[in-house]
C-alpha positions as CSV (number, residue, x, y, z in Angstrom):
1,X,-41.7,38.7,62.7
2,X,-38.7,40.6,64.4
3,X,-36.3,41.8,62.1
4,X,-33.1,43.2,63.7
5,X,-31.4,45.8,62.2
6,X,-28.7,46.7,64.3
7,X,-27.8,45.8,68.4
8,X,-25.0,47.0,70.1
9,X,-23.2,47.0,73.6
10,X,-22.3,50.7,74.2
11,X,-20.9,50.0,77.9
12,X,-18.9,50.9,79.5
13,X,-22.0,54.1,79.6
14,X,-23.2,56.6,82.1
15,X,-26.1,53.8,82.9
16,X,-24.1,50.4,83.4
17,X,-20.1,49.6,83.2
18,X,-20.2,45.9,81.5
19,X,-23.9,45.7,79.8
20,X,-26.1,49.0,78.0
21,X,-27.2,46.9,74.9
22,X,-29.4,49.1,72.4
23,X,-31.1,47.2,69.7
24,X,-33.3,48.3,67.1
25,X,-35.7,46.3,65.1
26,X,-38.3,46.2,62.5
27,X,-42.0,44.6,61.7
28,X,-42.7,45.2,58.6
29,X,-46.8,44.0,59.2
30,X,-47.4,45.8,62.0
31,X,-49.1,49.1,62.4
32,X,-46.3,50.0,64.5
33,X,-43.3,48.8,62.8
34,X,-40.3,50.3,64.7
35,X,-39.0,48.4,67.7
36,X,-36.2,50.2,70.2
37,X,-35.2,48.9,72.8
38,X,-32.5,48.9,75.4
39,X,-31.4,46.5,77.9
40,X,-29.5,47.8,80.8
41,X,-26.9,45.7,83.1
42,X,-28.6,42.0,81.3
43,X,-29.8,39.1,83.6
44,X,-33.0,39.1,85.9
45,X,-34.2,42.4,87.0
46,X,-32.9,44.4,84.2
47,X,-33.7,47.9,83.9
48,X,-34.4,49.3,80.4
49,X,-37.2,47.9,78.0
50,X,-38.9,48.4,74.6
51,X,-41.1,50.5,72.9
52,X,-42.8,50.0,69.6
53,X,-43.4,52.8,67.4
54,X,-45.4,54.0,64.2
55,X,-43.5,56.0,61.7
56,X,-45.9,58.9,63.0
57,X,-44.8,58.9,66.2
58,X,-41.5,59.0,65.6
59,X,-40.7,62.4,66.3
60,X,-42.5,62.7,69.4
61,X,-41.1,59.7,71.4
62,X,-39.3,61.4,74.2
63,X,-36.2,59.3,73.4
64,X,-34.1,60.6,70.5
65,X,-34.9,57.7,67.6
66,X,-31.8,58.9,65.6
67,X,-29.6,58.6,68.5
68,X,-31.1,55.0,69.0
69,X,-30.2,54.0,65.8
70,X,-26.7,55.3,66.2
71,X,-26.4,53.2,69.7
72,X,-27.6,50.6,67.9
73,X,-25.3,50.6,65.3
74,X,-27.8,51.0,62.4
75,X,-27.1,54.4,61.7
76,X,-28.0,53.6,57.9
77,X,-31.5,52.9,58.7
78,X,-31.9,57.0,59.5
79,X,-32.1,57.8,56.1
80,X,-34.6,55.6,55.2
81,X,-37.1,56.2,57.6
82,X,-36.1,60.6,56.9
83,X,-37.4,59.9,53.4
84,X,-41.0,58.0,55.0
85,X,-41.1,60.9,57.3
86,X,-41.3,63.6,54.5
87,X,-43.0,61.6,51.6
88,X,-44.8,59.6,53.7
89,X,-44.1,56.4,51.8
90,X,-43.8,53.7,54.8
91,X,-43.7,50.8,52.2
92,X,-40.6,52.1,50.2
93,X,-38.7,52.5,54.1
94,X,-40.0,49.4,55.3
95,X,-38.2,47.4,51.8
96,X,-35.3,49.1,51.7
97,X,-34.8,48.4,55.5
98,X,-35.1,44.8,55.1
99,X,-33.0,44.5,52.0
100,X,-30.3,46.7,54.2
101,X,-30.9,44.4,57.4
102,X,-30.7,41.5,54.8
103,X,-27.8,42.7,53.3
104,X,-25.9,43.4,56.4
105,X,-26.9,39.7,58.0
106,X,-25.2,38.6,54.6
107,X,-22.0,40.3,54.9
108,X,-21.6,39.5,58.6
109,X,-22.1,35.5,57.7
């Protein structure tokens, strides 16, 4: 299950005036947990798309991850998933993402 941790409409952008939506999400079960994706001018034909992505391949995504985040407006999710990277502890990442996705859902209601 899909757990979104930050979307965000950055347009007007370089790519699209009305509609560059980044959104970054998280499944915790999967072998590849990270989700990013961007949608780009919305509707039928869209350009952009998604990616999924295992803590190890993080770094060498051609797309800046951080960056993502930040578009996304999930910038708290970096630190997090800087700890994994050096400690290697996905499982500590993966809970402290969902109480912090939790936790924002909570505050936003």
């Amino acid at each position: 299950m899909l757990i979104t941790l930050g979307i965000r409409n950055i347009a007007p952008s370089a790519e699209d005036p009305r509609h560059d939506v980044y959104i970054a999400q998280l499944d915790p079960d999967a072998a590849r947990p990270f989700c990013l994706g961007q949608s780009i001018r919305g509707g039928h034909a869209e350009r952009g798309g998604s990616i999924h992505l295992a803590l190890d391949e993080l770094e060498a995504w051609p797309g800046d991850w951080r960056q993502h985040l930040r578009h996304a407006g999930c910038a708290w999710a970096i630190a997090p998933i800087e700890a994994a990277l050096r400690s290697g502890e996905l499982q500590s990442a993966l809970d402290a993402l969902v109480a912090g996705a939790e936790q924002r859902r909570g505050d936003a209601s």
